[in-house]
Phi, psi and omega in degrees: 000131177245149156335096157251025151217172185192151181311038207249123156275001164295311189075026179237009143305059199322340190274022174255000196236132224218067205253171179264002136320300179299303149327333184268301175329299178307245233304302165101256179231138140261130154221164166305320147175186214306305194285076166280024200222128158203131185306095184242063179178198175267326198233029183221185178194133184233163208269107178322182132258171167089007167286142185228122140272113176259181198212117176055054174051044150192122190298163183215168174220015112113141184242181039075091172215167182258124154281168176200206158300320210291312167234074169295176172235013172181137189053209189221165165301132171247154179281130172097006186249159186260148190213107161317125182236140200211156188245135186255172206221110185308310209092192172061017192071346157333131190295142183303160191229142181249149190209142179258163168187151182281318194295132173266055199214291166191195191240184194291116158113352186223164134255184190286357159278344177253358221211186198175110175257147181273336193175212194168173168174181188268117179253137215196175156251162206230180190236119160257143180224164183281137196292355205272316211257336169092343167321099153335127181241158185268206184291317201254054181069012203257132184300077158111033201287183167310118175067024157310332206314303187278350172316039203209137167221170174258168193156175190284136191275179244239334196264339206277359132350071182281198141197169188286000171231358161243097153185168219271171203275335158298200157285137207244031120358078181099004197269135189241160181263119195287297186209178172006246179274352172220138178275119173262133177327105174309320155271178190268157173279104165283169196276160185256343211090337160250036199066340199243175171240168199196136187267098183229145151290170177037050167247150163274109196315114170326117200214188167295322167345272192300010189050071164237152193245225141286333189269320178330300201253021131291311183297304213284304176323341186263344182271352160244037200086353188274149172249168172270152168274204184217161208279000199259304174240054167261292200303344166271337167252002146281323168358096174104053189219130188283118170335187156265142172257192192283292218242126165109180147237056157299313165293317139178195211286100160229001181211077180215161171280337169242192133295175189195142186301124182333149186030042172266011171234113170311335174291322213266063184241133168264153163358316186241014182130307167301140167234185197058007180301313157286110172102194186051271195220139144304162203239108158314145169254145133327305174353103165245142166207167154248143206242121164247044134339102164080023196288139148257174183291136154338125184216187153291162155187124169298087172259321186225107196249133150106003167269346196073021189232049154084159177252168167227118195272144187199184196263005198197133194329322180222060187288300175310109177206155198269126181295141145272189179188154158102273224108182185231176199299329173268020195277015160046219173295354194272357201253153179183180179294358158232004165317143202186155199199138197210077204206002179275109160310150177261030138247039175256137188260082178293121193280348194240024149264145174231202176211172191197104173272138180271156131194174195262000000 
């Protein structure tokens, strides 16, 4: 363990010396507290004061500001993008500059020695909702008044607010904050390319199409940090999502032959951001139970021979079953924020279930 500061009245000691190289090294980030990044507008976010960074060995300290378009360091918000806010260092002794970027790296005009990111968010479409209660609201402010359905626009959405002491412990790329310590996917999980999933808009959502299962897509989830989620919170990050109707796809992708790439129907927006929680594919829950339908005496049973992971003793060949949850593109009214269907084994492969991944 070393020494790094020390006592010298000489002063020709460097570990007695006391620079804002050295300082910066220490303090790292101070805030008033964690979400010091919050979303106060449809397109805007705004910035504590009194936050301290230091950036390239010199600390800086942060005032009271509104972000905006204005300051991206290229282009304007695009819908489905993920964006970066970094705080930046000019130079010449010069006071820090905050920059929005697309680049996760560092931003247009800086570099990663010059620049420091703080944070982030999503630009999606969004939900008005009463702010107290999470309640879908109409045009005139009414909790579930007439035409809440079309109520949604776009802008950053509100929960998709990081900072280095509120966000989820993966890269939190697509992510919105549900509850307490956990965050959820904003999109159905699509292949990342990398063994893992990754939550993008207009992707196409991973299903048994590709012969994923429930354990499939528990494993591929661990490869980015993620959990499968549980049906309590699901019913809570579908919250505020319009049913499916008989007719159309307005409401959401419920009366179609197929899937369809995540989040293109607007309505089908939820209360805190997400979207598709209703329609397109169903989504597996963590949920496991046994269905004694039909029970025999208690056995071994071999459900997935020729894999090598073992038997599971149960009352029935496919005793073990797995939650859905949302509905699919043909559940028509029936697919909805707590629809849910519990008749799946969790190695059955079903072209029209996917996932929506948690973390903590």
């Amino acid at each position: 363990m070393l020494r790094i500061f020390v006592d010298d009245v000489t002063g020709t000691d460097p570990r007695s010396l006391l620079n804002t190289a050295r300082l910066s090294a220490l303090v790292e980030a101070v805030t008033p507290r964690d979400k010091y990044l919050e979303c106060n507008g449809d397109a805007t976010v705004a910035v504590d004061a009194d936050c301290i960074f230091s950036v390239g060995g010199y600390l800086f300290k942060t005032v009271q500001t509104t972000l905006s378009a204005a300051n991206l360091d290229l282009g304007s918000f695009v819908i489905g993008n993920d964006y970066y806010i970094y705080l930046c260092d000019p130079g010449s002794l010069q006071d820090g500059v905050i920059r929005i970027s697309l680049n996760s790296t560092f931003p247009n005009g800086f570099t990663a020695s010059n620049s420091r990111k703080i944070g982030g968010f999503h630009f999606g479409m969004c939900r008005r909702v009463n702010p107290q209660s999470l309640v879908p609201i109409n045009a005139g402010g009414v909790d579930r008044g007439a035409g809440w359905e079309g109520n949604v626009y776009l802008g950053i959405i509100p929960r998709s607010v990081w900072t280095l002491k509120h966000r989820p412990n993966c890269n939190p790329e697509g992510m919105v904050h549900l509850k307490g310590t956990t965050w959820v996917d904003i999109y159905l999980s699509s292949d990342n390319g990398a063994g893992g999933l990754r939550s993008r808009y207009n992707a196409v959502p991973m299903t048994g199409t590709e012969g994923m299962t429930q354990y499939l897509f528990n494993e591929r989830a661990l490869v980015v940090g993620k959990r499968l989620m549980s049906y309590d919170e699901f019913c809570q990050a579908a919250f505020g999502s319009p049913q499916g109707a008989a007719s159309g796809n307005t409401m959401a992708w419920t009366n179609a032959s197929a899937r369809n790439p995540a989040g293109l129907v607007n309505n089908a927006t939820s209360s805190i951001g997400c979207r598709d929680c209703v329609g397109n594919v169903w989504e597996w829950m963590r949920d496991i139970f046994e269905n004694f339908w039909n029970p025999t005496a208690g056995a071994w049973h071999d459900a997935m021979p020729g894999q090598d992971v073992g038997q599971i003793w149960m009352h029935n060949p496919t005793a073990l079953r797995a939650l859905l949850a949302g509905g699919n593109w043909s559940g028509l009214a029936r697919a909805g924020a707590r629809a849910a269907v519990v008749n799946n084994w969790p190695w059955q492969v079903n072209a029209d279930v996917g996932v929506r991944l948690a973390c903590d």
